[in-house]
N, C-alpha and C positions, 0 to 999 in steps of 0.2 A: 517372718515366715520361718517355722521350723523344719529343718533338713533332719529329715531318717537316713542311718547311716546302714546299708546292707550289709550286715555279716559277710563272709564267706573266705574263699581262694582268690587268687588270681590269673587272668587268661595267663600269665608265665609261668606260673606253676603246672598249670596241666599239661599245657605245651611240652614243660620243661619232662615231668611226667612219659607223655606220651612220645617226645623224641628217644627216651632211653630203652624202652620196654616193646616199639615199633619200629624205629629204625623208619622213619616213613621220607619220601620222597618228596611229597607235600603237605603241607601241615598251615593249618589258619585256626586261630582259635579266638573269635568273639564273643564278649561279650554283649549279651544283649538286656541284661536286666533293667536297665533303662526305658525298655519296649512293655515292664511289665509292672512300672510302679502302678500300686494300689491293688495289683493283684494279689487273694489271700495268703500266699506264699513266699510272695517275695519279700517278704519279712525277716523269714526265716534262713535264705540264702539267694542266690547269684543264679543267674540264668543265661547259659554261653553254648553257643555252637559251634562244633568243630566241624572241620573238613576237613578231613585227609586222606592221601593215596598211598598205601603202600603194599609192598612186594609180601608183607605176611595174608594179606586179604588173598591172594588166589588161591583161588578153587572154592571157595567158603561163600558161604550163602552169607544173605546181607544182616540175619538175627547173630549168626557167630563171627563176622566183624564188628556185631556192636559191643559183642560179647568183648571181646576182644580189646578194644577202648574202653570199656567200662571196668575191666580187669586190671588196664594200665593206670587208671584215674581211681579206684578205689580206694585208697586209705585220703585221699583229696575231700570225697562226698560227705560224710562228715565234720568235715569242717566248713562246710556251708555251700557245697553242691545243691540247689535246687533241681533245676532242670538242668537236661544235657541232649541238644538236639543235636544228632552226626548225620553227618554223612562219608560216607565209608567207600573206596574205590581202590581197586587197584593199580599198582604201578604199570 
C-alpha cells in the first residue's frame, strides 16, 4: 500500500502563531486532514480547526474574528493551509 504524504504546517505552528498575535485565553487547534483523504484538495494541504477564546474578539462580529485568525495564520497558508474551520469566542 502506498501512503501519500500531505504537505503542509503543523497544528504547533499555527497555535504557536496565533498564541503570539491573539493573546487568547483558550486556544485547540486540530488537525483534521485525516477526515478528508481523497478529497480533491487534500493533496495540496492540511485541513485543521481551531477554537479559540479571546479578549481581542469583543465587540467584533464573527466575519472580523475570523479576520482576525486568518491575519495571525497568514504567512502559515502558503505553505500548506488548506482549509481552516474556526470558531471564534470571546473571553
Amino acid at each position: 500500500m502506498r501512503t501519500t504524504q500531505i504537505p503542509g504546517v503543523s497544528a504547533l505552528a499555527i497555535e504557536q502563531a496565533l498564541q503570539q498575535r491573539l493573546n487568547p485565553v483558550g486556544l485547540e487547534v486540530i488537525d483534521e486532514s485525516h477526515l478528508h483523504a481523497g478529497h480533491v484538495g487534500a493533496a495540496s494541504g492540511r485541513h485543521f480547526r481551531v477554537r479559540i477564546r479571546s479578549e481581542r474578539f469583543t465587540g467584533l462580529t464573527r466575519i472580523a474574528r475570523h479576520r482576525l485568525v486568518y491575519d495571525a495564520v497568514a504567512e502559515l497558508i502558503p505553505q500548506g493551509i488548506h482549509a481552516l474551520a474556526i470558531e471564534a469566542e470571546t473571553a
